[in-house]
C-alpha positions in Angstrom: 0.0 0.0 0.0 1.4 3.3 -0.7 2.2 5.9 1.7 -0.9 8.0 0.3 -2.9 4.9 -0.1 -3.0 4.2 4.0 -4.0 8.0 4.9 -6.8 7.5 2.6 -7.8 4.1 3.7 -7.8 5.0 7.5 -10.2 8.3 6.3 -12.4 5.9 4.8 -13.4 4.4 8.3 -14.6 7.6 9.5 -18.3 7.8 10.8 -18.6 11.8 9.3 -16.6 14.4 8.4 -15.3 15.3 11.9 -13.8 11.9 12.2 -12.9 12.0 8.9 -10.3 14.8 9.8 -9.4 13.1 13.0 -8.7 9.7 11.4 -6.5 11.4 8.3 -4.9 13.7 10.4 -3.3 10.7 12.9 -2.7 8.8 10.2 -1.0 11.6 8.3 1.4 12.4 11.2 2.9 9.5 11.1 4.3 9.5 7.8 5.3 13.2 8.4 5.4 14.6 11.9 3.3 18.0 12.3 3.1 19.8 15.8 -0.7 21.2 15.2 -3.1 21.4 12.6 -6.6 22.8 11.3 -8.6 20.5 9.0 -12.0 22.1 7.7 -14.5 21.8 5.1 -14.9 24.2 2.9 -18.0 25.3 0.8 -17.2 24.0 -2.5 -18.8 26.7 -4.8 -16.8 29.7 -2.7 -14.0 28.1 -1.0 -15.3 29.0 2.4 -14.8 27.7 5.5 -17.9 25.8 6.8 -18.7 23.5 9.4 -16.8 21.0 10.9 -13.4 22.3 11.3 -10.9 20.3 13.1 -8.4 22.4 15.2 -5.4 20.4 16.7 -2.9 21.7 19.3 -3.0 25.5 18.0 -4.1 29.0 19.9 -7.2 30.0 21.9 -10.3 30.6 19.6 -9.6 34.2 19.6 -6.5 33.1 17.9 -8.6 31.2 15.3 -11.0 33.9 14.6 -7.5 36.0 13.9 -6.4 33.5 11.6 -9.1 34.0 9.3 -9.5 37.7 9.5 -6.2 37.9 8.3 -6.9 35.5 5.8 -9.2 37.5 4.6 -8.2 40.9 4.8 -4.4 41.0 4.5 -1.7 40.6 2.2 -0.5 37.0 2.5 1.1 34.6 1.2 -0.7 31.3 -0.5 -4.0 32.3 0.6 -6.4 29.3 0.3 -7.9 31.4 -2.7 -5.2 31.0 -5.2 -4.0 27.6 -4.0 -7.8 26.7 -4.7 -7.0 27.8 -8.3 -3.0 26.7 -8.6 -2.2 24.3 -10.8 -1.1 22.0 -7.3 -3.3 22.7 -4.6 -0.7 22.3 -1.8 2.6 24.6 -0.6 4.9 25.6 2.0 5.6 28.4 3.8 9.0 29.1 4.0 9.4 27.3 0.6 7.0 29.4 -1.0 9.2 32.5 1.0 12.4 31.8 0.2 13.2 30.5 3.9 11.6 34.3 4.8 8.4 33.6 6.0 7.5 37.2 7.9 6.9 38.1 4.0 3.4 36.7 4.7 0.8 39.0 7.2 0.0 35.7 9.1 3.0 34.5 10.3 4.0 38.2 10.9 0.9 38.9 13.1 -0.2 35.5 14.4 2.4 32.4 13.8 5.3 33.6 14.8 4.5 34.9 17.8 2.8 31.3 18.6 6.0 29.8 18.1 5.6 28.3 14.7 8.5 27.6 12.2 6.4 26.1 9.4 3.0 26.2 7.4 1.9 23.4 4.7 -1.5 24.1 4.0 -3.6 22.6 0.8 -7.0 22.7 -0.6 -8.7 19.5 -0.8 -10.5 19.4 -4.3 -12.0 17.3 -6.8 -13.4 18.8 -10.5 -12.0 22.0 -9.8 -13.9 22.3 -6.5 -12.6 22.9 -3.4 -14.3 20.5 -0.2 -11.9 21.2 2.3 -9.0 22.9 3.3 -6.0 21.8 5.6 -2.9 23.7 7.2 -0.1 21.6 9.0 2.2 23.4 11.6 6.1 22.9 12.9 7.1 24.7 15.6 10.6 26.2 16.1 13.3 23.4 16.4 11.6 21.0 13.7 12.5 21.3 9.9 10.7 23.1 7.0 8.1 20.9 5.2 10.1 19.8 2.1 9.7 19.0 -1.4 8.5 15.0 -0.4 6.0 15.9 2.0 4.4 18.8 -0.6 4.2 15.9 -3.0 2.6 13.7 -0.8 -0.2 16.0 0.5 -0.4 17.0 -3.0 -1.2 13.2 -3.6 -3.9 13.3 -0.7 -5.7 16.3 -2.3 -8.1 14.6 -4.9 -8.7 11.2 -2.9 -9.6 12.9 0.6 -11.7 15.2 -1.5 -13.8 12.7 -3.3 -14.4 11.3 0.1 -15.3 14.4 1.9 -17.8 15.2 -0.3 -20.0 12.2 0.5 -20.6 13.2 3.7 -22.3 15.9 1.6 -25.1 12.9 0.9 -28.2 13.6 2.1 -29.4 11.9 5.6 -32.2 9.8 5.5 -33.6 11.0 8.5 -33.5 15.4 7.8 -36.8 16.5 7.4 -38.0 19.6 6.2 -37.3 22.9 8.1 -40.3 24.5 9.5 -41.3 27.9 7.9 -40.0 31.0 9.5 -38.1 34.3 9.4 -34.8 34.4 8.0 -32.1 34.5 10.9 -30.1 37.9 11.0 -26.9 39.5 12.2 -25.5 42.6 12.1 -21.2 43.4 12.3 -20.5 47.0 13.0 -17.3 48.1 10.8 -15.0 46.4 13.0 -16.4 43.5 12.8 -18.2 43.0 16.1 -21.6 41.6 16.6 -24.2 44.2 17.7 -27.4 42.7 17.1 -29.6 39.4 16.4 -32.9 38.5 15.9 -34.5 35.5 17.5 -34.6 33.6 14.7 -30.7 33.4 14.5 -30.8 32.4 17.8 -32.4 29.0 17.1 -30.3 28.5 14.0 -27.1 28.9 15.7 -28.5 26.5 18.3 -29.0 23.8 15.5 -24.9 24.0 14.4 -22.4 21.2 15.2 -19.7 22.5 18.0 -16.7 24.3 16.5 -14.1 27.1 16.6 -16.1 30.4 17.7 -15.5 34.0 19.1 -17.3 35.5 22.2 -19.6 38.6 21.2 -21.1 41.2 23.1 -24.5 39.3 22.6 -24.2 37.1 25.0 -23.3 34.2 22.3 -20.4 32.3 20.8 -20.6 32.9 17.0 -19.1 30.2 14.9 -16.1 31.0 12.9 -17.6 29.8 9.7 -20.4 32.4 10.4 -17.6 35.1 11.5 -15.2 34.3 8.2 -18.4 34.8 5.6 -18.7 38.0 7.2 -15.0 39.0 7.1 -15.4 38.0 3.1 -18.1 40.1 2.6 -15.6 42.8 3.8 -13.1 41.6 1.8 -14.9 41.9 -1.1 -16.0 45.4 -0.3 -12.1 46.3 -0.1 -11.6 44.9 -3.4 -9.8 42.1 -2.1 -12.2 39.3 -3.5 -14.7 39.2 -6.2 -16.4 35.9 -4.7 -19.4 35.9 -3.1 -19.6 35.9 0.4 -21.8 32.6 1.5 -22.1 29.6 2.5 -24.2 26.1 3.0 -23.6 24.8 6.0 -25.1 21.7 8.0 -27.0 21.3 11.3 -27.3 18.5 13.9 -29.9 16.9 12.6 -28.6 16.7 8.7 -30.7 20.0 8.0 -28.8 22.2 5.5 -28.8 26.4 5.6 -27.7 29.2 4.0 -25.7 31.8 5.2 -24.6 34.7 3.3 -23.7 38.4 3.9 -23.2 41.9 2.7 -21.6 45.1 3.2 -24.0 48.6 3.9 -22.9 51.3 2.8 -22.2 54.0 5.3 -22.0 58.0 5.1 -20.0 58.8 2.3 -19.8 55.7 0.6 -17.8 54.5 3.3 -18.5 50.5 4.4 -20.7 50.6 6.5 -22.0 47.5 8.9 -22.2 43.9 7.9 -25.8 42.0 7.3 -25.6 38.3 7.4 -28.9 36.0 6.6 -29.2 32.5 7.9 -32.0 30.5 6.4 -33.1 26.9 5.1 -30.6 26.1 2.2 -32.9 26.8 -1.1 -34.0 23.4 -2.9 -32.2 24.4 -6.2 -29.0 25.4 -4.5 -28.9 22.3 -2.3 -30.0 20.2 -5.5 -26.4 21.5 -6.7 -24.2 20.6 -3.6 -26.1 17.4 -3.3 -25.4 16.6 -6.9 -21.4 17.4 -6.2 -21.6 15.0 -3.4 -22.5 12.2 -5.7 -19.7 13.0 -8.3 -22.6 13.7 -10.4 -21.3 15.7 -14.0 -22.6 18.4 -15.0 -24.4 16.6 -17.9 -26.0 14.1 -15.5 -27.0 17.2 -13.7 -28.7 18.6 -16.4 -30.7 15.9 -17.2 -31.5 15.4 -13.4 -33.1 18.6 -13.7 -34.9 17.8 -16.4 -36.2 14.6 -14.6 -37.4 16.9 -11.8 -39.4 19.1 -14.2 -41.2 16.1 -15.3 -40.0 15.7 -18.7 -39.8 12.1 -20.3 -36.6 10.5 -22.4 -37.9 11.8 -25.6 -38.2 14.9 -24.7 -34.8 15.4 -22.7 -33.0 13.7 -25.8 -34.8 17.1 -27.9 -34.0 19.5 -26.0 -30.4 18.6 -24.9 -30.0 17.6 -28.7 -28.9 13.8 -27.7 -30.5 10.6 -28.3 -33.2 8.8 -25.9 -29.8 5.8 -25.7 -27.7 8.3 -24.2 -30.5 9.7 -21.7 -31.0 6.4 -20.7 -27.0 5.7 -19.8 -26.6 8.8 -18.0 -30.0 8.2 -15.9 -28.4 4.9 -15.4 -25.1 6.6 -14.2 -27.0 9.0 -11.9 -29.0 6.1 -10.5 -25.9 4.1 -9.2 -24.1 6.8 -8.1 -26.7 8.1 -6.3 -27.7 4.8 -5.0 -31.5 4.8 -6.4 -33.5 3.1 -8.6 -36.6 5.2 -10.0 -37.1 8.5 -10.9 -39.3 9.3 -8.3 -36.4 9.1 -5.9 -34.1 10.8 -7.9 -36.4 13.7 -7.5 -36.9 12.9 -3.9 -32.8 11.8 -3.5 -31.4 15.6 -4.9 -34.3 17.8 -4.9 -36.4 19.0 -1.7 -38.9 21.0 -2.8 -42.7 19.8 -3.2 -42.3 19.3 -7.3 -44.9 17.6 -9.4 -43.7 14.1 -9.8 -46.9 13.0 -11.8 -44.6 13.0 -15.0 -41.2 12.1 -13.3 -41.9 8.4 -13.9 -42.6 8.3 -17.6 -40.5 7.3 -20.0 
């Protein structure tokens, strides 16, 4: 079994993504020795952190909530934006420095002052999108992470990917979310909570344990919640041109939608931060869910179609392909998503109450 091989079979084990991290992490370290680590998923359509995140051996979580706001809004080096986008997914610091690693705003602010002598930090992707994100940590008196262990987490990137993503899957036992109010919360300028309504209350309620930041609300917010809202500065500053959200999973197997803006303030000036937290919409969740099963973006298509009601014949016209192939990729969807019909297809990727009085013909 190759080195790369046994990380990936001991991830395999895990019961969700949390022991996921645990399991790859442990079995990672032994093949090269790392002091500390942070292993988290990551929204795959903006790169995002989102929930569960996996912090090992590193700072306080006002430390954690630093990390990311300079992250975000300094000039650093290998951001997890442009690794997300290099042609390899995975580098380290003092390699990428020239052995001078206060060049990057991190290590300057936060990392060197913790005692660390080394940063290896990849994206975890698969199809071009990014499902996790992972940062490995020396502390002064070990070695820089060379060339062999860059290669071999470069290795990792695609397989733990593709088995992150499942845990994407839908449960069998989330149920609908009951109608209400979107959850908000407001950031003055500087980033600090100042108010909330009730309904964000319950929502933060229904999120898994994780990093978080005290607030003058009487609350922990997550840092998944706290770094969307630091992007939605960020793009505001003209530091990003993504979009500020993410989907992120409750207790239950429930998923929601968080996403957030930047006011304007006298002047034109940025002004506060306004972040929404409600029940994942079915067409965007159809799309993660889809990812999840490794579905293309042809057997996508034609899932869509399938939810709309439309038979073979008429998906083969209007995608301009023959009733044959309709039928193969059906048949690919159906075993990757572990189905049979295409009543549960509908059911499998796509919430909402559609009419499914068609979704059987053909």
């Amino acid at each position: 079994m190759t080195r790369h091989a046994e990380v990936v079979s001991a991830a395999e084990r895990a019961a969700d993504a949390l022991d996921f991290f645990g399991r790859a992490s442990a079995r990672l370290r032994r093949l090269m020795p790392f002091d500390a680590a942070v292993w988290s998923a990551t929204d795959p359509e903006t790169g995002l952190v989102t929930a569960p995140m996996l912090v090992e051996n590193l700072g306080s979580r006002e430390d954690c909530a630093a990390y990311w706001e300079s992250e975000l809004l300094e000039e650093n080096v290998l951001p997890f934006r442009d690794l997300a986008r290099a042609a390899v997914p995975v580098a380290g610091l003092r390699a990428a420095t020239g052995d001078l690693p206060a060049r990057s705003a991190r290590f300057r602010r936060l990392l060197g002052g913790q005692g660390v002598h080394d940063e290896l930090r990849a994206v975890l992707r698969i199809g071009g999108r990014p499902w996790g994100s992972v940062s490995l940590f020396r502390m002064r008196g070990g070695p820089a992470f060379g060339a062999a262990e860059i290669a071999l987490l470069a290795d990792l990137s695609g397989p733990l990917a593709d088995r992150l993503r499942r845990f994407a899957t839908p449960y069998e036992s989330a149920g609908e979310h009951d109608a209400s109010a979107p959850g908000l919360l407001l950031f003055d300028e500087h980033g600090e909570a100042t108010s909330i309504n009730e309904e964000a209350r319950r929502y933060l309620a229904s999120l898994p344990d994780g990093p978080s930041k005290p607030s003058a609300l009487g609350l922990s917010l997550p840092i998944w919640l706290i770094g969307t809202a630091l992007q939605a500065r960020a793009i505001a500053q003209g530091r990003d041109r993504g979009s500020a959200r993410i989907r992120i999973r409750t207790l239950d197997g429930r998923w929601l939608t968080c996403r957030a803006s930047c006011l304007s303030g006298p002047g034109g000036r940025p002004g506060p931060i306004v972040l929404v937290i409600e029940p994942a919409a079915p067409a965007d969740l159809a799309l993660i869910v889809a990812q999840a099963y490794g579905l293309t973006p042809r057997e996508f298509e034609i899932a869509r179609l399938v939810a709309r009601g439309l038979p073979t014949a008429e998906i083969a016209a209007a995608l301009f392909i023959s009733p044959h192939t309709v039928r193969g990729h059906l048949k690919a969807v159906f075993g990757k998503a572990g189905i049979s019909s295409r009543g549960e297809l509908v059911a499998r990727l796509f919430t909402e109450q559609v009419r499914t009085s068609g979704a059987t013909r053909g």
